[in-house]
Backbone and ligand atoms as CSV (ligand in chain L), in Angstrom:
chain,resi,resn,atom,element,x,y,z
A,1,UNK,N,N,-20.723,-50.761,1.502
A,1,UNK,CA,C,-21.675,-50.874,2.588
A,1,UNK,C,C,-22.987,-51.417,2.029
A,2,UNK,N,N,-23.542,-52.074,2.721
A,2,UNK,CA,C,-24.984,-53.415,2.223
A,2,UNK,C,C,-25.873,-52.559,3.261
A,3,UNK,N,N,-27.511,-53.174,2.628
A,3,UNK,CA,C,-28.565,-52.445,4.162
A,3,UNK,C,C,-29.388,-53.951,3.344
A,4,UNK,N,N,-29.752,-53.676,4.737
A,4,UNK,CA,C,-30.848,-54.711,4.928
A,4,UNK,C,C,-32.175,-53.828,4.068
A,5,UNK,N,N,-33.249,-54.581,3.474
A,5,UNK,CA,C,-34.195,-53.679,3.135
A,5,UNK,C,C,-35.503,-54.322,4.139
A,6,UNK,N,N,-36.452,-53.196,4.071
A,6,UNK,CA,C,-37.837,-53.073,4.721
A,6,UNK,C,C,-38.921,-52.707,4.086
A,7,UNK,N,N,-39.937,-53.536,3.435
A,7,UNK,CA,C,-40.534,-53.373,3.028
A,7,UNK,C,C,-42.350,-53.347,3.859
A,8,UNK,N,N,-43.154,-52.311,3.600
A,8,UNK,CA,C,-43.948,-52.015,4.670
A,8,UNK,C,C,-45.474,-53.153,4.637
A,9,UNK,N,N,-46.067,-53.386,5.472
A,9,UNK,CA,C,-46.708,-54.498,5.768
A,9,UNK,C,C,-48.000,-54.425,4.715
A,10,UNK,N,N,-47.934,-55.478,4.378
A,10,UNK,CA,C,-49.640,-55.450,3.190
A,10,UNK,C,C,-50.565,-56.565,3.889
A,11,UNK,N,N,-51.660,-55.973,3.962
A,11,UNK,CA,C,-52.747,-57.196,4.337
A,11,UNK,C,C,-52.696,-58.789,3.797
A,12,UNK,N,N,-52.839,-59.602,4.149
A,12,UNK,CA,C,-52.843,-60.568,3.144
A,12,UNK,C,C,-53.472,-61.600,3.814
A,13,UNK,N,N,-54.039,-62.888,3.479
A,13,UNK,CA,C,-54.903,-64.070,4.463
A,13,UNK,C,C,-53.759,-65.367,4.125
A,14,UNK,N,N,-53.607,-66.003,5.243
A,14,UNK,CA,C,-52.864,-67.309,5.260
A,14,UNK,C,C,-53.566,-68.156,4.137
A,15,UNK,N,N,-52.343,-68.649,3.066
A,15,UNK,CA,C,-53.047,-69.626,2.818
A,15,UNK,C,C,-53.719,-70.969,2.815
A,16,UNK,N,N,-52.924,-71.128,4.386
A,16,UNK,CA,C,-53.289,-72.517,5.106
A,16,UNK,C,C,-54.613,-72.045,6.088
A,17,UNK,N,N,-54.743,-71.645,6.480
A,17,UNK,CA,C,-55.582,-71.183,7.606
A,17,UNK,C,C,-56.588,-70.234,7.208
A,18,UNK,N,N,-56.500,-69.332,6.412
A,18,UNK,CA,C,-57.572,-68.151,5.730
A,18,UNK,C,C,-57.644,-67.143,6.872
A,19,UNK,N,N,-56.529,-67.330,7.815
A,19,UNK,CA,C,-56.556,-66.124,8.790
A,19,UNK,C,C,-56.253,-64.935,8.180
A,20,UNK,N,N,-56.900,-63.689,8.757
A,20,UNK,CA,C,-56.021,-62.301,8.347
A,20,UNK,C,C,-54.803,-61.989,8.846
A,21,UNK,N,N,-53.743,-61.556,8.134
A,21,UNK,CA,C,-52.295,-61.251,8.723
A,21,UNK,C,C,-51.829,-60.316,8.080
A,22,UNK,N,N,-51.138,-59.609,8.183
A,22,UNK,CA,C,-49.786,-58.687,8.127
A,22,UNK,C,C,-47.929,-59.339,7.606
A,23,UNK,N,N,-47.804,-58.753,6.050
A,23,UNK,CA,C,-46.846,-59.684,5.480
A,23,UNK,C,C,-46.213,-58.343,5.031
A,24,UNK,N,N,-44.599,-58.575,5.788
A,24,UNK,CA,C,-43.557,-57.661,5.778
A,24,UNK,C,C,-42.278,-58.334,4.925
A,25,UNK,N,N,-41.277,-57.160,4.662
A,25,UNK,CA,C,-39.968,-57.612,5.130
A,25,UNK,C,C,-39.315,-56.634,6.317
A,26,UNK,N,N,-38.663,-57.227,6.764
A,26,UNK,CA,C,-38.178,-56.549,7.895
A,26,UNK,C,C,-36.470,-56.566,7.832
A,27,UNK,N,N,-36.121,-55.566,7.445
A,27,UNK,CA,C,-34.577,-55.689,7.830
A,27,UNK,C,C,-33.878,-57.137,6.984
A,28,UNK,N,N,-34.806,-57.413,5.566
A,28,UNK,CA,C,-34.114,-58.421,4.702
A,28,UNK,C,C,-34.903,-59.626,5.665
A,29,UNK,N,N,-35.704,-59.869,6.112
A,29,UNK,CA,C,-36.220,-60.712,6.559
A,29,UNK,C,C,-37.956,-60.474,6.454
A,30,UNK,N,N,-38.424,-61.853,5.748
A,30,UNK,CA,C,-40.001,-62.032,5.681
A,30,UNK,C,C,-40.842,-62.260,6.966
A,31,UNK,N,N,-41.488,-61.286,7.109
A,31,UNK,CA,C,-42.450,-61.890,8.155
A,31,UNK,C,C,-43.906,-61.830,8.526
A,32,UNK,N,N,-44.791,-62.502,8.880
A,32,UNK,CA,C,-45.972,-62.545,8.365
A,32,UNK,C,C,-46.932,-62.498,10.538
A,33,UNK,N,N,-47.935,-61.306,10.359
A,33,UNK,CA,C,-48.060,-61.480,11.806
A,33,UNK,C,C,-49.525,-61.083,11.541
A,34,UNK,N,N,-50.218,-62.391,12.865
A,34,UNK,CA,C,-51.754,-61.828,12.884
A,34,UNK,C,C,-52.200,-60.408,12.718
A,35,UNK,N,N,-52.931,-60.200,12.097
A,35,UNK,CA,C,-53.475,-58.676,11.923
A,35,UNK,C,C,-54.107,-57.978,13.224
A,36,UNK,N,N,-54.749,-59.291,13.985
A,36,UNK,CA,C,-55.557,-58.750,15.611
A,36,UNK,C,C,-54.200,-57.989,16.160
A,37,UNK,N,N,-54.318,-56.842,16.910
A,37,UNK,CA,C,-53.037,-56.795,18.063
A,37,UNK,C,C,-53.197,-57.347,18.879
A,38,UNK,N,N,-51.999,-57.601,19.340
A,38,UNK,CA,C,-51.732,-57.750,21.165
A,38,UNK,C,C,-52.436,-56.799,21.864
A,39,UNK,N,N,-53.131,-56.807,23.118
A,39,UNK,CA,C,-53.486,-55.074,23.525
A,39,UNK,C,C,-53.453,-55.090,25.149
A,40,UNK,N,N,-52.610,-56.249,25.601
A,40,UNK,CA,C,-52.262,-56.810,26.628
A,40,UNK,C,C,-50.245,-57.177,27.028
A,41,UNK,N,N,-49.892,-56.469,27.827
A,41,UNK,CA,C,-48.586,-57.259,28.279
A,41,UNK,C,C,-48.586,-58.569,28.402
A,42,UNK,N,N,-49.880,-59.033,29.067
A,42,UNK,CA,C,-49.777,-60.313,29.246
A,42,UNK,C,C,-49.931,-61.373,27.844
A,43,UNK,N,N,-50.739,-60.877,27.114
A,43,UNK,CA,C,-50.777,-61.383,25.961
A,43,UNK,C,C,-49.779,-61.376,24.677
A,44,UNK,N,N,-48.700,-60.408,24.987
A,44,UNK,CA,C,-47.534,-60.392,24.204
A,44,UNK,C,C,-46.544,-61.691,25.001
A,45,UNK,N,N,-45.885,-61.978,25.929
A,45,UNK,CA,C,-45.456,-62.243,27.182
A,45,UNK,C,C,-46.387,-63.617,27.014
A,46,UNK,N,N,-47.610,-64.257,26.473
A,46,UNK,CA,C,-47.811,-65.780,26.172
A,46,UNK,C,C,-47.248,-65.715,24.979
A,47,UNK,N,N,-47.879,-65.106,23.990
A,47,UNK,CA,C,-47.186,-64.787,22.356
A,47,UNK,C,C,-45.418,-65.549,22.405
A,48,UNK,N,N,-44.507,-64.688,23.291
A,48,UNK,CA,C,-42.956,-64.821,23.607
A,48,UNK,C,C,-43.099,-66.262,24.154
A,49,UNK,N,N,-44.071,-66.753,25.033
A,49,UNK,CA,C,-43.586,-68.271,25.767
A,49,UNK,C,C,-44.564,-68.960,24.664
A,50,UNK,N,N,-45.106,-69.165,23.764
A,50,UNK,CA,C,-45.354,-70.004,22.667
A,50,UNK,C,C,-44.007,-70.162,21.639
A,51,UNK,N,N,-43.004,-69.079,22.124
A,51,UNK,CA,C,-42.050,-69.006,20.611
A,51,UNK,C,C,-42.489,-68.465,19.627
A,52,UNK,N,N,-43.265,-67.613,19.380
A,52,UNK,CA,C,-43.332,-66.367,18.910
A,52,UNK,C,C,-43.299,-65.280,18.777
A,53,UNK,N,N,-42.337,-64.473,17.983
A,53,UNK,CA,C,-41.665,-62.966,17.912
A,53,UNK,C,C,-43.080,-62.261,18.158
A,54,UNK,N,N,-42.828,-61.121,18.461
A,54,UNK,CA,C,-43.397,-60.577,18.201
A,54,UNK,C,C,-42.813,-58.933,17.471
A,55,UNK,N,N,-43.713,-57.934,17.035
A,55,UNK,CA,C,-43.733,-56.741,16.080
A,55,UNK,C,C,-44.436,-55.449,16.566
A,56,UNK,N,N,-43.910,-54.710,16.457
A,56,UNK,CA,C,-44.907,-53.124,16.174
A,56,UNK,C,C,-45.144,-52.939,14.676
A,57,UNK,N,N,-46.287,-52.611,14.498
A,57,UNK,CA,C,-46.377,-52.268,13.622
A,57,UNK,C,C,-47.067,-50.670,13.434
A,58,UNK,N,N,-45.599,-49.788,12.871
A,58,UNK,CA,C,-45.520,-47.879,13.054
A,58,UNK,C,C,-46.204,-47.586,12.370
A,59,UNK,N,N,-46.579,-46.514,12.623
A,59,UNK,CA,C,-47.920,-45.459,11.812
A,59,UNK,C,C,-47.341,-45.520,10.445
A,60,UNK,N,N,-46.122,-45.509,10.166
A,60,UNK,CA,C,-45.630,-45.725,8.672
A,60,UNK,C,C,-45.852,-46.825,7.811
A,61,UNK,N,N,-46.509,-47.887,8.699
A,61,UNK,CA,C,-46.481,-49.466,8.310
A,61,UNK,C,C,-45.671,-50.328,8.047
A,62,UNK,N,N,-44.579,-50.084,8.735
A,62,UNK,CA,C,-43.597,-51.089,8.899
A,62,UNK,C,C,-43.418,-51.834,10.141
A,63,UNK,N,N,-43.105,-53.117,10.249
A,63,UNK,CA,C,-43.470,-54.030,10.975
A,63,UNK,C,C,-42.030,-54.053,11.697
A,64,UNK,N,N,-41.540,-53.964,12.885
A,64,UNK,CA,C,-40.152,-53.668,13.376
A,64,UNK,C,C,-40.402,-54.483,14.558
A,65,UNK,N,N,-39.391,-55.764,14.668
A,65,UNK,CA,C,-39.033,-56.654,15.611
A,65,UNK,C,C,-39.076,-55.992,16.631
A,66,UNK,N,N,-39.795,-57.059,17.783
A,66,UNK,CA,C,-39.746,-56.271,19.425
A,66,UNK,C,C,-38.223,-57.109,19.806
A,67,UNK,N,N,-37.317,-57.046,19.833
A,67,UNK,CA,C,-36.114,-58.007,20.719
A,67,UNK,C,C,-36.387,-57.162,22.227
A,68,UNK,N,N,-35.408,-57.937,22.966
A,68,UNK,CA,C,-35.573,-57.526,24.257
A,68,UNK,C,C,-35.655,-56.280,24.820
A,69,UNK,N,N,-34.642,-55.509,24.445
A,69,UNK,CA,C,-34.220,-53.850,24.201
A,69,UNK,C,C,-35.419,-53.190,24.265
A,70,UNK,N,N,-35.673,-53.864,22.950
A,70,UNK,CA,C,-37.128,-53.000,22.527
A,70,UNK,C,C,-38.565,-53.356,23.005
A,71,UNK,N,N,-38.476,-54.268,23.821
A,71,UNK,CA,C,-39.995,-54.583,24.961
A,71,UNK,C,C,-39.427,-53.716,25.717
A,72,UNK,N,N,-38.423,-54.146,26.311
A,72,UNK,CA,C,-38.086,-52.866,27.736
A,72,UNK,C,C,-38.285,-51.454,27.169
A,73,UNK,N,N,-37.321,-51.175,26.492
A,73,UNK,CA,C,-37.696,-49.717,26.433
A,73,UNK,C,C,-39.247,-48.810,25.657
A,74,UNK,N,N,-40.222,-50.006,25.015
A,74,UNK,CA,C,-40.968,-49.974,24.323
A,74,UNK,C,C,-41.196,-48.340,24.260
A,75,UNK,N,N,-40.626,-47.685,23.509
A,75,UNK,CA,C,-40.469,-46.476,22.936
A,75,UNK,C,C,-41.058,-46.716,21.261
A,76,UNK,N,N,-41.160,-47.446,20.799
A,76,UNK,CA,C,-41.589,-47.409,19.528
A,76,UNK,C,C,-43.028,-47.189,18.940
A,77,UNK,N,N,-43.675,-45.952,18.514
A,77,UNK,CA,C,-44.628,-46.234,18.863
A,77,UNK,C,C,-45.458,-47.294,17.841
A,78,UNK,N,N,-46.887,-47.736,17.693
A,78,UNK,CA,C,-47.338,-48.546,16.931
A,78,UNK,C,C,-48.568,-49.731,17.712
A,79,UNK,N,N,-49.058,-50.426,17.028
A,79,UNK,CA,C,-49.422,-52.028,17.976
A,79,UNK,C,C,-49.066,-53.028,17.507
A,80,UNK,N,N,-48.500,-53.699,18.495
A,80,UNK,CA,C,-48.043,-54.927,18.639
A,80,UNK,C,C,-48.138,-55.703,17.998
A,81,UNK,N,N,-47.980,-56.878,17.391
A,81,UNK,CA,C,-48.427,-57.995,16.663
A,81,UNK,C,C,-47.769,-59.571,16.694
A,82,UNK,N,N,-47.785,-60.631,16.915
A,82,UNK,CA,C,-47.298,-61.608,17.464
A,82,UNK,C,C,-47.424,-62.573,15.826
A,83,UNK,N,N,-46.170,-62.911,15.973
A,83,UNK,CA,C,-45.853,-63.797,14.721
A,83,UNK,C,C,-46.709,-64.491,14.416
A,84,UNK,N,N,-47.574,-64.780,13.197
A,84,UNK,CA,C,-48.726,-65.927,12.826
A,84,UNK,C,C,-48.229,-67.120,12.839
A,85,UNK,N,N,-48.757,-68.323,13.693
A,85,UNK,CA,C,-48.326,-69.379,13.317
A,85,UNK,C,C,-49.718,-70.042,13.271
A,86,UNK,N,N,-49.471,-71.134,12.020
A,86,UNK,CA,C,-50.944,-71.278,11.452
A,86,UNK,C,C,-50.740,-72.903,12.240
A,87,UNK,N,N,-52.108,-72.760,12.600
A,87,UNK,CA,C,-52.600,-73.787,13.297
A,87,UNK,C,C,-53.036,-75.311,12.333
A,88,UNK,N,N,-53.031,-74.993,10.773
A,88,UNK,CA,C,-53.091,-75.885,9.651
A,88,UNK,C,C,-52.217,-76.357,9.415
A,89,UNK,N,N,-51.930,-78.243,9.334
A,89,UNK,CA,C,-51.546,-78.243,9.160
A,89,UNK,C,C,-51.204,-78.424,7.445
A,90,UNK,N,N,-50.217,-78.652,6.698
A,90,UNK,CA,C,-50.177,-78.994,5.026
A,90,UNK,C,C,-50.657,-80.219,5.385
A,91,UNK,N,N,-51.682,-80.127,3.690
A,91,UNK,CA,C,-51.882,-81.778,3.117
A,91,UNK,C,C,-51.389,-82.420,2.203
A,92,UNK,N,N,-51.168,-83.400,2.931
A,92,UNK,CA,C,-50.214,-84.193,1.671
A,92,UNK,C,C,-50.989,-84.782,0.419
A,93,UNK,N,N,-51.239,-84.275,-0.645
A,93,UNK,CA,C,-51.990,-85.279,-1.706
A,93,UNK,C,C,-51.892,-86.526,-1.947
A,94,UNK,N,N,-52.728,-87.351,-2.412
A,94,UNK,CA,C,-52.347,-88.469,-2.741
A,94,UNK,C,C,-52.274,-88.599,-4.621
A,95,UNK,N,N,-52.181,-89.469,-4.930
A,95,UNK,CA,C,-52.159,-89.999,-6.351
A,95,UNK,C,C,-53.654,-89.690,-6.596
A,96,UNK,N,N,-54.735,-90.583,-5.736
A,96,UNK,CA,C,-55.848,-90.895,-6.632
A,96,UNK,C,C,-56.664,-88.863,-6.013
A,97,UNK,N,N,-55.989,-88.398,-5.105
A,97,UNK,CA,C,-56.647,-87.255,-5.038
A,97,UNK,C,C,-56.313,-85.679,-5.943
A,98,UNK,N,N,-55.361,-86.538,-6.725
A,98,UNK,CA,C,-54.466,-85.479,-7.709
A,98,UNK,C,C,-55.586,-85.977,-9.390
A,99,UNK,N,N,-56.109,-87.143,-9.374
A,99,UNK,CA,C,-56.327,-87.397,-10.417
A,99,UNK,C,C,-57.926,-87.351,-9.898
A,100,UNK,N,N,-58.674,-87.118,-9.499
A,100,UNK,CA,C,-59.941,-87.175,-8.837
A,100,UNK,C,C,-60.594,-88.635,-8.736
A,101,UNK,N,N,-59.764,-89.184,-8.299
A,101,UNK,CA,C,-60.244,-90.474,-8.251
A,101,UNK,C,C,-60.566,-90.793,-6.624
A,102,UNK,N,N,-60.254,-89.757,-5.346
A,102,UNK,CA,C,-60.230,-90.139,-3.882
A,102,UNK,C,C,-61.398,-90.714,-3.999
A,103,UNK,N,N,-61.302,-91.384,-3.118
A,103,UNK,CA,C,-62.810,-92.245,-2.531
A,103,UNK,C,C,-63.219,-91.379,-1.475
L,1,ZN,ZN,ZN,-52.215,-69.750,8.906
Protein backbone atom coordinates (compact mmCIF):
# COMPACT_ATOMS: atom_id res chain seq x y z
CA UNK A 1 0.00 0.00 0.00
CA UNK A 2 1.53 3.68 -1.28
CA UNK A 3 0.06 7.23 0.40
CA UNK A 4 0.27 10.15 -1.14
CA UNK A 5 2.31 12.58 1.18
CA UNK A 6 1.28 16.19 2.60
CA UNK A 7 3.44 18.39 3.46
CA UNK A 8 2.14 21.61 5.51
CA UNK A 9 2.16 25.11 3.85
CA UNK A 10 5.36 27.49 4.33
CA UNK A 11 5.21 31.13 3.47
CA UNK A 12 7.17 31.84 0.56
CA UNK A 13 7.10 35.01 -2.30
CA UNK A 14 6.76 34.16 -6.10
CA UNK A 15 9.68 34.38 -7.78
CA UNK A 16 8.22 35.91 -10.81
CA UNK A 17 5.91 38.29 -9.29
CA UNK A 18 7.33 38.90 -5.50
CA UNK A 19 3.74 38.13 -4.47
CA UNK A 20 3.16 36.50 -0.99
CA UNK A 21 1.91 32.83 -1.23
CA UNK A 22 1.43 29.66 0.48
CA UNK A 23 3.69 26.55 -0.90
CA UNK A 24 2.36 23.01 -0.08
CA UNK A 25 2.34 19.49 -1.04
CA UNK A 26 -0.86 18.19 -1.09
CA UNK A 27 -1.63 14.58 -1.40
CA UNK A 28 1.93 14.14 -3.55
CA UNK A 29 1.07 17.15 -5.36
CA UNK A 30 2.88 20.83 -5.26
CA UNK A 31 0.90 23.67 -4.80
CA UNK A 32 1.47 27.18 -4.35
CA UNK A 33 -1.71 29.66 -3.31
CA UNK A 34 -2.02 33.46 -2.67
CA UNK A 35 -1.56 34.00 0.97
CA UNK A 36 -4.70 36.83 0.90
CA UNK A 37 -7.95 34.53 1.51
CA UNK A 38 -10.91 34.30 -0.33
CA UNK A 39 -13.50 35.78 2.29
CA UNK A 40 -16.26 35.83 -0.26
CA UNK A 41 -18.37 32.91 -2.11
CA UNK A 42 -18.36 35.07 -4.76
CA UNK A 43 -14.79 35.51 -4.87
CA UNK A 44 -13.91 31.80 -4.65
CA UNK A 45 -16.68 31.06 -7.55
CA UNK A 46 -14.46 33.96 -9.94
CA UNK A 47 -11.16 32.21 -8.53
CA UNK A 48 -13.08 28.57 -10.10
CA UNK A 49 -14.21 30.59 -13.51
CA UNK A 50 -10.53 31.97 -14.03
CA UNK A 51 -9.38 28.13 -13.76
CA UNK A 52 -8.16 28.22 -10.60
CA UNK A 53 -8.30 25.52 -7.77
CA UNK A 54 -8.85 26.57 -5.05
CA UNK A 55 -7.68 25.36 -0.99
CA UNK A 56 -8.43 25.51 2.74
CA UNK A 57 -5.94 26.05 4.45
CA UNK A 58 -6.59 23.95 8.38
CA UNK A 59 -5.56 25.25 11.60
CA UNK A 60 -2.89 22.44 11.20
CA UNK A 61 -1.51 24.15 8.03
CA UNK A 62 -2.19 22.03 5.51
CA UNK A 63 -3.49 23.19 2.36
CA UNK A 64 -6.45 20.55 1.24
CA UNK A 65 -8.06 20.83 -2.29
CA UNK A 66 -11.68 22.30 -2.38
CA UNK A 67 -13.13 19.67 -5.36
CA UNK A 68 -16.72 19.87 -5.70
CA UNK A 69 -17.77 17.61 -2.68
CA UNK A 70 -15.87 19.71 -0.69
CA UNK A 71 -17.33 23.38 -1.70
CA UNK A 72 -20.72 21.80 -1.18
CA UNK A 73 -20.29 20.28 1.86
CA UNK A 74 -17.65 22.91 3.02
CA UNK A 75 -17.24 21.18 6.37
CA UNK A 76 -13.57 21.68 6.45
CA UNK A 77 -12.69 24.04 8.61
CA UNK A 78 -9.82 26.74 7.64
CA UNK A 79 -9.63 29.86 4.85
CA UNK A 80 -9.81 29.50 1.60
CA UNK A 81 -7.12 30.22 -0.80
CA UNK A 82 -7.22 30.32 -4.67
CA UNK A 83 -4.33 28.90 -6.68
CA UNK A 84 -1.51 31.71 -7.44
CA UNK A 85 -1.23 32.37 -10.87
CA UNK A 86 1.46 34.89 -11.50
CA UNK A 87 0.58 37.54 -13.65
CA UNK A 88 4.65 37.70 -14.81
CA UNK A 89 5.41 36.77 -17.41
CA UNK A 90 9.30 34.72 -17.81
CA UNK A 91 12.09 36.60 -19.54
CA UNK A 92 13.76 35.35 -22.06
CA UNK A 93 17.55 36.50 -21.92
CA UNK A 94 19.36 37.44 -24.61
CA UNK A 95 23.14 36.83 -25.46
CA UNK A 96 24.26 40.45 -25.10
CA UNK A 97 22.01 40.60 -21.73
CA UNK A 98 23.76 37.45 -20.28
CA UNK A 99 27.13 39.07 -21.01
CA UNK A 100 26.19 42.76 -19.96
CA UNK A 101 26.47 44.06 -23.05
CA UNK A 102 22.21 44.99 -23.51
CA UNK A 103 21.87 48.28 -24.91
ZN1 LIG B 1 3.75 35.07 -9.23
Amino acid sequence: MSYLISKTAAETTCPRCRRQTLSAIEEGIPCRVDRAPLTTPAAEITALLDGRHTFVLTPRGYLIHRDAGRIAGNTIPGTIHAEHQCTTKAHQLTIDEMIGQAK
